[in-house]
C-alpha positions in Angstrom: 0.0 0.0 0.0 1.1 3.5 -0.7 1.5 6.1 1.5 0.1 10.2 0.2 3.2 12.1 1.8 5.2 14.2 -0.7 8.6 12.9 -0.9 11.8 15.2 0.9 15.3 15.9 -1.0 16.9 13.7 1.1 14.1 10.5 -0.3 14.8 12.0 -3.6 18.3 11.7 -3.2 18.7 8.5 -1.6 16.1 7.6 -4.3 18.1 8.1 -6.9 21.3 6.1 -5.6 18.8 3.7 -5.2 17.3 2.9 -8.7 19.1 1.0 -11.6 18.8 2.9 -15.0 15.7 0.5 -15.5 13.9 1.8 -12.5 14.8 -1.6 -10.5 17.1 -1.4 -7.2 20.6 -0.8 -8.5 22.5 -3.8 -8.0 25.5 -2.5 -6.6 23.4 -0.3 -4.1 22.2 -4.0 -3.5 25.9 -4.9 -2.9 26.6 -2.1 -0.6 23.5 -3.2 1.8 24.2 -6.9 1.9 27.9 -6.0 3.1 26.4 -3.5 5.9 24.3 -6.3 6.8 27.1 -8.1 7.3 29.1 -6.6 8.9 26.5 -5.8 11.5 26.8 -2.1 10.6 23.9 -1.2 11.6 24.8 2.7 11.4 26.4 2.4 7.9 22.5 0.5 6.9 20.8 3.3 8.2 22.8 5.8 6.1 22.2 4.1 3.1 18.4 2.8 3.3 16.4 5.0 6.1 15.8 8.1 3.8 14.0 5.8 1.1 10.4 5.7 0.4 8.6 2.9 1.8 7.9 1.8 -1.7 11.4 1.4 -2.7 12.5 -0.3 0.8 9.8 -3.1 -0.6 11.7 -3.2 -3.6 15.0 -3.6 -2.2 13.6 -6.4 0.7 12.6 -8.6 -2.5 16.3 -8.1 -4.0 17.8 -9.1 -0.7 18.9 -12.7 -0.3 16.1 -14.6 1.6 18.1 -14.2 5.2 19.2 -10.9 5.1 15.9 -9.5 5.0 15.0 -9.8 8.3 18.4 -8.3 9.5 18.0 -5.4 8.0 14.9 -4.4 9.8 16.4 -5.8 13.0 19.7 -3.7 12.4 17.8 -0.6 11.5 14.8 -0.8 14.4 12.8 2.2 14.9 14.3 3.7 12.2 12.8 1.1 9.5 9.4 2.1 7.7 7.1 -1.1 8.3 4.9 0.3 6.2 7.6 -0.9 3.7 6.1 -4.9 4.5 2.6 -3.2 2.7 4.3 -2.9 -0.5 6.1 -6.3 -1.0 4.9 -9.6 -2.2 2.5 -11.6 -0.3 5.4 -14.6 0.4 8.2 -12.2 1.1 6.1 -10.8 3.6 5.2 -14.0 5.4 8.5 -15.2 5.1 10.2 -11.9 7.1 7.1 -11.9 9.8 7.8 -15.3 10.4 11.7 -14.8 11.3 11.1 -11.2 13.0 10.4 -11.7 17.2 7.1 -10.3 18.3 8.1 -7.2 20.1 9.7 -6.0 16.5 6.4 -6.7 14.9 4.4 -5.0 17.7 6.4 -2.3 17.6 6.3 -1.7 13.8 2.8 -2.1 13.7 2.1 0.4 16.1 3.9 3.2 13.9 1.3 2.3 11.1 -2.1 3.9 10.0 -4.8 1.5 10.7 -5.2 0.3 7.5 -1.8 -0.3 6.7 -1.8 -2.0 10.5 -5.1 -4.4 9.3 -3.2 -5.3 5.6 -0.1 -6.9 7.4 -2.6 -8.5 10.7 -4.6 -9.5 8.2 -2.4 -12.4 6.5 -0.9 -13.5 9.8 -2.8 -16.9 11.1 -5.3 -16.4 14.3 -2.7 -17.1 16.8 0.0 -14.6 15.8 -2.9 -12.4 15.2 -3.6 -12.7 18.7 -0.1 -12.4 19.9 1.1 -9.5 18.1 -2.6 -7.5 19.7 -2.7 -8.5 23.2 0.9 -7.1 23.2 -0.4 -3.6 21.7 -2.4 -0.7 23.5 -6.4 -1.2 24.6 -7.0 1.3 22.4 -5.5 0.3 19.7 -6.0 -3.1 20.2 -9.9 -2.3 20.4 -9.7 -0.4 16.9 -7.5 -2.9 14.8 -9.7 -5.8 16.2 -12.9 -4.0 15.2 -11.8 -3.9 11.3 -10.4 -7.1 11.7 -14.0 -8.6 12.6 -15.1 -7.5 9.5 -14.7 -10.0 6.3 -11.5 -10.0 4.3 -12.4 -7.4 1.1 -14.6 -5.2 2.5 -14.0 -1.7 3.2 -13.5 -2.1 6.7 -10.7 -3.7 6.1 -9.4 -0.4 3.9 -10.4 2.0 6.3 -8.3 4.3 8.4 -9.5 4.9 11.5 -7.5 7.7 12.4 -9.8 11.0 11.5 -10.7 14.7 12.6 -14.5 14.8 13.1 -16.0 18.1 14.7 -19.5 19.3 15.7 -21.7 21.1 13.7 -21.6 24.1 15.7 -18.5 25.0 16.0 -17.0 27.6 13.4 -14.3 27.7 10.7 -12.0 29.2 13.3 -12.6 26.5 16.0 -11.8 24.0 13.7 -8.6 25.5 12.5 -7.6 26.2 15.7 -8.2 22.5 16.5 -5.8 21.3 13.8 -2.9 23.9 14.5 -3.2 22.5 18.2 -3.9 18.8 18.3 -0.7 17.1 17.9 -2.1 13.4 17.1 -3.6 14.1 13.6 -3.6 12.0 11.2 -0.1 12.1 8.4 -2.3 12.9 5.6 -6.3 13.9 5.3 -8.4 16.4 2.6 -11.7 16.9 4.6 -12.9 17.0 7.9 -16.1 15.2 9.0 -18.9 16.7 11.1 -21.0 14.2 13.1 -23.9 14.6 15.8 -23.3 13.6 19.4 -23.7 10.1 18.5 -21.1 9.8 15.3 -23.7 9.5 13.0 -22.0 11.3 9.6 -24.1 14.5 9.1 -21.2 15.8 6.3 -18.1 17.0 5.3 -16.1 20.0 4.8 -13.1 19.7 2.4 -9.8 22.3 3.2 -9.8 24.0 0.6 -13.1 25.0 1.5 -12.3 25.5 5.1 -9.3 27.8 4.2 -11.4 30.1 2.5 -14.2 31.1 4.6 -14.5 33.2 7.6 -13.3 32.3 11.0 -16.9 33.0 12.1 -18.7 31.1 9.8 -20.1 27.9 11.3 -19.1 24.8 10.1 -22.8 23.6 9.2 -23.2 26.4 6.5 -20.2 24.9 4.7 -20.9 21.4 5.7 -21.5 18.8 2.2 -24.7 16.9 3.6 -24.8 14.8 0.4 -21.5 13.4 0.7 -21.0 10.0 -0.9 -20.6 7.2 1.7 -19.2 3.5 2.1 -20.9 1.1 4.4 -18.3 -0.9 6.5 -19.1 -4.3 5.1 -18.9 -3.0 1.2 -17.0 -4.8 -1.3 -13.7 -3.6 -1.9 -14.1 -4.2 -5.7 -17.4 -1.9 -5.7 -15.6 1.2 -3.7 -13.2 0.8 -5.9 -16.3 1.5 -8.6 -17.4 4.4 -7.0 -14.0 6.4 -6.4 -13.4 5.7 -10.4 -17.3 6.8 -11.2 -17.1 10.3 -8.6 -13.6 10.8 -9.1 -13.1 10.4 -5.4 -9.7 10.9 -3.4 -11.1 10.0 0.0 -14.7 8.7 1.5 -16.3 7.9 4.9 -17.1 4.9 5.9 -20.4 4.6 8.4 -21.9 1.5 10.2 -24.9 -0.1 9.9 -26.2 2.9 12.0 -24.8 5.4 9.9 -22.0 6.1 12.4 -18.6 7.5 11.3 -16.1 4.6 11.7 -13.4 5.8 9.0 -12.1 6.7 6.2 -11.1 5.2 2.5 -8.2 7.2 0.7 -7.4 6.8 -3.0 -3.6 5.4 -2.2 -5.5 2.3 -0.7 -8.1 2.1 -4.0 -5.0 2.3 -6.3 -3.8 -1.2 -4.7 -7.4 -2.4 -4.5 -7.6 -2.2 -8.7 -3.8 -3.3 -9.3 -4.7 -6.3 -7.4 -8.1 -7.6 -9.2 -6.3 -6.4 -12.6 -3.4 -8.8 -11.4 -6.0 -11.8 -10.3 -8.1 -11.7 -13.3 -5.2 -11.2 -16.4 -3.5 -14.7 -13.9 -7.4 -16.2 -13.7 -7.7 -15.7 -17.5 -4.0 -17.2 -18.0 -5.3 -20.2 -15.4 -2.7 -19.2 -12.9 -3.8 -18.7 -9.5 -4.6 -15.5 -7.9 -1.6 -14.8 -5.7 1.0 -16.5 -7.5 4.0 -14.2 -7.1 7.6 -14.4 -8.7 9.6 -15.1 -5.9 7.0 -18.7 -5.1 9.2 -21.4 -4.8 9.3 -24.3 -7.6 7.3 -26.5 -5.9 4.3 -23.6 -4.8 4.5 -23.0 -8.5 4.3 -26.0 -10.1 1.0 -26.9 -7.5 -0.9 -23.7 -8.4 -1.0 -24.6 -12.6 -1.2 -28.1 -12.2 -4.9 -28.2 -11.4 -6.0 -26.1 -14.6 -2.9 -28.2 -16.8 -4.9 -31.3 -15.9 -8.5 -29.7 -16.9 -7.2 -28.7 -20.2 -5.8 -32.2 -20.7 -8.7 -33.3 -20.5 -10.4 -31.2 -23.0 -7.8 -31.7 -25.3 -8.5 -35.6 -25.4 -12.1 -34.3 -25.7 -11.4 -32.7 -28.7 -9.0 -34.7 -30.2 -11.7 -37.4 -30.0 -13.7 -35.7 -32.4 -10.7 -36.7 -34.9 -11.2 -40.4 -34.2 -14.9 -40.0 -35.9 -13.4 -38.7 -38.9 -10.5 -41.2 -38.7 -11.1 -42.5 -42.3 -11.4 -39.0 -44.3 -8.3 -38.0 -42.6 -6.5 -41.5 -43.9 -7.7 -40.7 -47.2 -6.7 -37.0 -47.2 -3.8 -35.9 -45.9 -4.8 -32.2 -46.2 -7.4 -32.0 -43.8 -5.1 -33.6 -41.0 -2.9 -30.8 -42.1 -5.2 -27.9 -42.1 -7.6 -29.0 -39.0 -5.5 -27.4 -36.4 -5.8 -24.2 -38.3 -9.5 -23.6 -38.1 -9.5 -24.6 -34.4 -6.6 -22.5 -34.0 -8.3 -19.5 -35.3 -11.6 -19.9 -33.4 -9.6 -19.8 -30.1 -8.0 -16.7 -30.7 -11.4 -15.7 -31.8 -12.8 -16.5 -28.6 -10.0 -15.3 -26.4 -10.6 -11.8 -28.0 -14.5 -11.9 -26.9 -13.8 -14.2 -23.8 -11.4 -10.9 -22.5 -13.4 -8.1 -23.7 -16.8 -9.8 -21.7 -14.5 -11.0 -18.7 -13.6 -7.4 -18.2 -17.0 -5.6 -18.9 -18.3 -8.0 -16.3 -15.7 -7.1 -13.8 -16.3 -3.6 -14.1 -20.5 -4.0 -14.3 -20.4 -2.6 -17.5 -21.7 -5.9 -18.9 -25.3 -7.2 -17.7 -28.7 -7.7 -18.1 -30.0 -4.4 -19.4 -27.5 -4.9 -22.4 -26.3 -8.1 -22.4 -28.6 -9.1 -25.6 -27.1 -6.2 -27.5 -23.4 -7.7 -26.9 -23.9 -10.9 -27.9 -25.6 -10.0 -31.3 -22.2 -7.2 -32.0 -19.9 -10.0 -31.0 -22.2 -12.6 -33.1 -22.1 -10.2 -36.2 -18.4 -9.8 -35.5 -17.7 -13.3 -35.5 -19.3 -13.6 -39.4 -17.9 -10.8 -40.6 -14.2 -11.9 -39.1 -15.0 -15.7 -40.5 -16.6 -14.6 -43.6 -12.7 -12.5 -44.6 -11.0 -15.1 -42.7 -12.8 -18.2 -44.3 -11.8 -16.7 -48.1 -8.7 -16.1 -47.1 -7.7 -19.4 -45.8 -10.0 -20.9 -48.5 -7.7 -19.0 -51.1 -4.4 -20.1 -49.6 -5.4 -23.6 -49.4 -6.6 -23.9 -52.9 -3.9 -22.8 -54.1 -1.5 -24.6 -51.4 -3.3 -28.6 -52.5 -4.4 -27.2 -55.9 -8.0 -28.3 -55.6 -10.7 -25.6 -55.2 -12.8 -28.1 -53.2 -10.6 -28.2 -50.0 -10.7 -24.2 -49.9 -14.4 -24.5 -50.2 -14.7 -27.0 -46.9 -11.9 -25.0 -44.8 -13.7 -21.4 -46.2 -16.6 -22.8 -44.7 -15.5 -24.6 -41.7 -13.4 -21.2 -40.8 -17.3 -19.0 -40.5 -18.7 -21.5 -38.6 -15.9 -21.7 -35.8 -15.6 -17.8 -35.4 -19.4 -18.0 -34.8 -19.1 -20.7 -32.6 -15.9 -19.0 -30.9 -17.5 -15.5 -31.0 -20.6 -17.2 -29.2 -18.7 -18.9 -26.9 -16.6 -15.7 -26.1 -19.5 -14.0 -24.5 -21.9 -16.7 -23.4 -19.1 -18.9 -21.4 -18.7 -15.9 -19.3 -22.1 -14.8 -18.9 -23.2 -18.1 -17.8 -20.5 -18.4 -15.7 -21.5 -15.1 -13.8 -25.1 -16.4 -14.1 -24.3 -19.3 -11.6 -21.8 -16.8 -9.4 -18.2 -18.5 -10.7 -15.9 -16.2 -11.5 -15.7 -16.3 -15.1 -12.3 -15.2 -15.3 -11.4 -18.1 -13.5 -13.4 -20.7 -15.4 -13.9 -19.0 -19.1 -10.7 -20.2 -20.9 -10.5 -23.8 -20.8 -14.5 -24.2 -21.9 -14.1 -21.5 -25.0 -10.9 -23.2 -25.6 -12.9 -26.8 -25.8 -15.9 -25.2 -27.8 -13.5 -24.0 -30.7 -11.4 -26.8 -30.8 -14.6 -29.3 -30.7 -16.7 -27.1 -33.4 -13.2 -26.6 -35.3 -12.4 -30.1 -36.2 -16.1 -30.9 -36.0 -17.4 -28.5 -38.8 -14.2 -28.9 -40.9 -14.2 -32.7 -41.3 -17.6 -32.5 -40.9 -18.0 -30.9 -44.2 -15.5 -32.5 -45.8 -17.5 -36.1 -45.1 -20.4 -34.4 -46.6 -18.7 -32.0 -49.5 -16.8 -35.1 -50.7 -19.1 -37.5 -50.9 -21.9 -35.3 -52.8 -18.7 -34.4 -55.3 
């Protein structure tokens, strides 16, 4: 997770020593680290890595060697961000909590913004959970355990629950004066929130807004009643949605009584979408969500097994379809060696429809209320593509085997699969949603088995029927 904090001359500059000419850590900056760490020079470590950006201490944890992560954060203590454990990969994570003692942990965590603090609790099991917050403050024991109850992916789990609410009554001058003096505020905000004596959310007032008026204006006159609002147990995916739709940088979230329980900043919805794009272009791939690069062999190799052996299976599935024709293709070596290219064709076909509906679903711009309309333009798209794909093949193989009757068959075999494909494209998916399965999960190895069954069906198909009427 990203921070919102402007970055000082000193991040710039360390940044800068930092990065390769490609953007990645610099590998002899790499070099200099893994000698500081050691040699146990702890103050050495700190010169070169505690004036970098959270985001590029992530960066240079993941091109550490596996046991000199930890030591770095042990060498550096206080003075290492933990925010920087946000920004790494799922495994490296686990893999440095697991080494670290608990007091480290506890005392990085407390450093954190809630929702940075919920992001690394959340992926610990229940017992180090439990650990790592008996060990903190009541306080904010109480708050990290109240987003915790909350299901993984909702916004609750986004939320910061560090905030500046005021009463309606006070004015613009009381509430300036409140932020020049508390010393606890939060790093970064762009509104305060005005709530009754019960939290409930009455508004908000944003500071540019504040800035501007009168001292002696009350804050109720410039109060935003309509202010858009997340309920706790929201979707990530869909507040997500709504900052994109709104063009939101922050919004409240309220409980099921409407009270103020936090806030959602645009840093945190920038990590939500990178995340579902990353699930669903690996779903669509059949690689499981949460595969990362530095997964060891093994993890690897057990993720894409379980799709490798669906697909096997479709592929004797299709294949089968070649034993019904097994005599034409004895008699004919040309349709053995043009088969593969109509199915070939209707999966790319497919794959084109299968990842425009995958992605119009995931971002609800694909449903009921047009859903018709889509199928018939990726229908009407499908003959048109086969219609100029089924001459052109038709040509080349007439010309390849010298008899016009082959380029008839594959012409004609080459429609019907990028009908069948385009079909498949958009009704896989649909169905799939239908029935509440992720269809980038599921789509690719059923269009792939529609095209490649259609293919070989429709071309030897109608070369069994072309030949023997001619």
């Amino acid at each position: 997770m990203s921070d919102l904090k402007g970055s000082t001359a000193d991040e710039i500059g360390h940044a800068a020593a930092f990065r390769g000419g490609d953007g990645a850590p610099d590998p002899g900056f790499v070099a200099e680290v893994e000698t500081a760490i050691a040699a146990h020079d702890d103050a050495g470590l700190a010169g070169l890595v505690e004036g970098l950006h959270e985001a590029d201490q992530a960066s240079l944890l993941e091109a550490l060697y596996h046991d000199s992560r930890p030591k770095l954060i042990e060498l550096l203590g206080t003075r290492f961000d933990f925010a920087a454990l946000t920004e790494v990969e799922d495994s490296v994570r686990d893999d440095i909590l697991d080494e670290l003692d608990t007091e480290t942990v506890v005392e990085g965590v407390r450093e954190l913004e809630s929702d940075d603090a919920v992001y690394i609790l959340e992926h610990l099991d229940e017992a180090e959970q439990a650990e790592i917050l008996d060990a903190l403050p009541a306080l904010d024991r109480a708050q990290l355990q109240k987003s915790l109850d909350y299901k993984e992916g909702s916004a609750a789990r986004l939320m910061q629950t560090h905030l500046i609410a005021v009463p309606p009554f006070w004015t613009v001058g009381q509430v300036v004066d409140h932020l020049a003096e508390t010393p606890d505020l939060p790093d970064s905000f762009f509104e305060v929130f005005v709530v009754d004596p019960g939290y409930h959310l009455l508004g908000n007032v944003f500071l540019d807004k504040l800035l501007r008026a009168m001292r002696s204006v009350p804050i109720e006159r410039l109060m935003n009643a309509d202010r858009r609002r997340i309920r706790a147990s929201d979707e990530q995916d869909d507040v997500a949605r709504l900052f994109q739709r709104y063009n939101l940088v922050s919004a409240p979230v309220v409980d099921e009584a409407g009270r103020l329980i936090g806030v959602v900043t645009i840093d945190d919805i920038v990590d939500v979408i990178q995340d579902e794009a990353d699930d669903d272009i690996k779903a669509l791939g059949g690689v499981k969500a949460g595969e990362e690069l530095s997964d060891s062999v093994w993890a690897t190799t057990r993720n894409r097994f379980g799709w490798l052996f669906v697909n096997l299976l479709t592929a004797f599935l299709a294949s089968s379809v070649l034993g019904l024709f097994e005599d034409e293709l004895g008699k004919m070596v040309a349709l053995a060696v043009l088969a593969p290219i109509v199915a070939s064709q209707g999966g790319n076909a497919a794959t084109q429809t299968m990842t425009v509906a995958v992605r119009a679903l995931a971002t609800r711009e694909l449903g009921p209320a047009n859903a018709v309309r889509v199928i018939l333009r990726e229908t009407g798209a499908g003959l048109l593509n086969g219609l100029a794909f089924g001459w052109i093949t038709g040509l080349v193989a007439t010309l390849w085997f010298h008899d016009w009757n082959i380029g008839v068959v594959i012409a004609l075999a080459m429609t019907v699969n990028l009908i069948a494909g385009a079909l498949g494209g958009i009704l896989i998916p649909l169905g799939l949603e239908r029935f509440r399965t992720d269809p980038a999960v599921s789509s690719g190895v059923f269009v792939t088995t529609i095209t490649d069954v259609v293919g070989f069906f429709a071309f030897l198909g109608i070369a069994t029927v072309w030949f023997h009427l001619n």
